[in-house]
Every structure is written in C-alpha cells, then in structure tokens.
LUMMILO-263038 format. One record per residue: residue in three letters; x, y, z of N, C-alpha, C, O in turn. Coordinates in nm, 3 decimals, always signed. Each point is the difference from the previous one (the first is absolute). Layout:
N
   resn    n_east   n_north      n_up   ca_east   ca_north     ca_up    c_east   c_north      c_up    o_east   o_north      o_up
    ALA         X         Y         Z         X          Y         Z         X         Y         Z         X         Y         Z
...
END
This chain:
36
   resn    n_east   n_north      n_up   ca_east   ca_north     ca_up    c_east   c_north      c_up    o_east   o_north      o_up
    UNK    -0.068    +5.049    +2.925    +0.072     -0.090    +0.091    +0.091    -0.095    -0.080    +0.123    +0.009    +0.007
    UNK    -0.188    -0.103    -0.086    +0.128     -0.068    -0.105    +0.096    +0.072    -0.045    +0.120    -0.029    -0.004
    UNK    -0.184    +0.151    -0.040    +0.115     +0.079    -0.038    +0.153    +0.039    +0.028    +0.098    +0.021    -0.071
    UNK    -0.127    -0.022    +0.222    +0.064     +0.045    +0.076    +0.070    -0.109    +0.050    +0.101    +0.016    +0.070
    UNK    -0.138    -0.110    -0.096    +0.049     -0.208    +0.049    +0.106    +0.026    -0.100    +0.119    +0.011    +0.031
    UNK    -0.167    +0.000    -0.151    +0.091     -0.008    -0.098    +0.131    +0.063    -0.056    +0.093    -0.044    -0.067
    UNK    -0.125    +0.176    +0.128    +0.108     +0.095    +0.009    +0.107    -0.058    +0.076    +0.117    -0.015    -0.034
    UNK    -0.184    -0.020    +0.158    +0.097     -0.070    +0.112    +0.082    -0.116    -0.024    +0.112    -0.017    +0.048
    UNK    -0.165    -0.052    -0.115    +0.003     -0.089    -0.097    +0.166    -0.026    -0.079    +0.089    -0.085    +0.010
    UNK    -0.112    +0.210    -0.088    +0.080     +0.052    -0.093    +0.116    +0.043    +0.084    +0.109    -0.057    -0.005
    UNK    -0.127    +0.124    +0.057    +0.127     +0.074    +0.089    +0.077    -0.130    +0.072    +0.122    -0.012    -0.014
    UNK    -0.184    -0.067    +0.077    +0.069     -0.102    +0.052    +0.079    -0.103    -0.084    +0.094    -0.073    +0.032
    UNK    -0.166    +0.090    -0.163    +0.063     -0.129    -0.072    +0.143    +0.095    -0.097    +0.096    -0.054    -0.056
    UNK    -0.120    +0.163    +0.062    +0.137     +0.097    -0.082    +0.028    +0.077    +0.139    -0.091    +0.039    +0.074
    UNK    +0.218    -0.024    -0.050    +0.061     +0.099    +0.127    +0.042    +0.104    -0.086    +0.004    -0.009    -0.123
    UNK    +0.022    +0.096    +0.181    +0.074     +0.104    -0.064    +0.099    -0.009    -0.083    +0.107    -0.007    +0.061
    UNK    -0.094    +0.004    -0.193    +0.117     -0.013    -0.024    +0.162    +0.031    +0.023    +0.094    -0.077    -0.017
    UNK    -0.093    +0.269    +0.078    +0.126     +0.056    -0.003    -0.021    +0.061    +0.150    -0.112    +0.014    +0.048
    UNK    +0.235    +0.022    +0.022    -0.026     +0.040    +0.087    -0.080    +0.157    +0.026    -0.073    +0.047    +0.087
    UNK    +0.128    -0.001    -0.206    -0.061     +0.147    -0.039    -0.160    -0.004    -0.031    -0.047    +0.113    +0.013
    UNK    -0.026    -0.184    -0.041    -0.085     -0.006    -0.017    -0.054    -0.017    +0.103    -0.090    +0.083    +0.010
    UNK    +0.098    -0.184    +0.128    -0.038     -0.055    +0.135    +0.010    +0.209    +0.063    -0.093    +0.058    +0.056
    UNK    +0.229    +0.006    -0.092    -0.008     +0.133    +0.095    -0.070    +0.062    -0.067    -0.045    +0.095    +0.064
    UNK    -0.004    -0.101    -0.205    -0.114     +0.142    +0.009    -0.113    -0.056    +0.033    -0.093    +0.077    +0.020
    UNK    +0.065    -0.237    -0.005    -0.160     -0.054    +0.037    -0.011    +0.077    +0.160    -0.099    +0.053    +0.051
    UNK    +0.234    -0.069    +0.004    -0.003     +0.052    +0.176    -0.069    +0.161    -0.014    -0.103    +0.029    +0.062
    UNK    +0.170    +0.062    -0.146    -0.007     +0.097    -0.021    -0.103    +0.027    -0.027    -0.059    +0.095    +0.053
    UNK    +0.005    -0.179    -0.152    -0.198     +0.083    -0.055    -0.067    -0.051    +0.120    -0.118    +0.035    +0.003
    UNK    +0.154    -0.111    +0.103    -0.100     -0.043    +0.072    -0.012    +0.099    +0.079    -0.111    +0.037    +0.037
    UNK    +0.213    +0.016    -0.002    +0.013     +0.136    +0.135    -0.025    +0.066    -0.099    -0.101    -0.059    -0.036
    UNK    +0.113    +0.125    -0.025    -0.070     +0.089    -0.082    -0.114    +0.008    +0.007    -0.041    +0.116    +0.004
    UNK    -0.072    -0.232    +0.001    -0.107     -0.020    +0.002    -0.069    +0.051    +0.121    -0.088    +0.085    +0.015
    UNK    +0.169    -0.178    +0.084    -0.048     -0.002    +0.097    +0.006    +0.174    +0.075    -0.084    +0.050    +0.076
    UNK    +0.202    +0.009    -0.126    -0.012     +0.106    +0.054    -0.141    +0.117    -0.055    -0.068    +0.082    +0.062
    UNK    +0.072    -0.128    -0.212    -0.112     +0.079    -0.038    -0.116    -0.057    +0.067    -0.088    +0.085    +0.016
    UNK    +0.070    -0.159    +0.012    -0.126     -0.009    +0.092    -0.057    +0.073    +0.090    -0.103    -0.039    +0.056
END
C-alpha cells in the first residue's frame, strides 16, 4: 500500500516530460488493457 502512495506520489510531483512520452503511456495502457 505505501508503495503504491508513493508511486502516486512520484508521478504527481514529475508530469510527463514530452508529449511523446504521455502517447506511448496512452498506448501501453490499451495495450494492457486489451491483453486482459
């Protein structure tokens, strides 16, 4: 559970830096989600 605080954590306090980076985060997520 902290773990996971902390991750959140992290992500909130750094954004994405590039926009290219924000479209493959979109991308592995459907990816994911589709392999599900």
């Amino acid at each position: 559970m902290a773990k996971s605080q902390d991750a959140k954590k992290t992500t909130k306090k750094e954004p994405l830096k590039t926009p290219k980076e924000k479209k493959e985060a979109k991308r592995d997520k459907k990816n994911a989600s589709k392999r599900d």
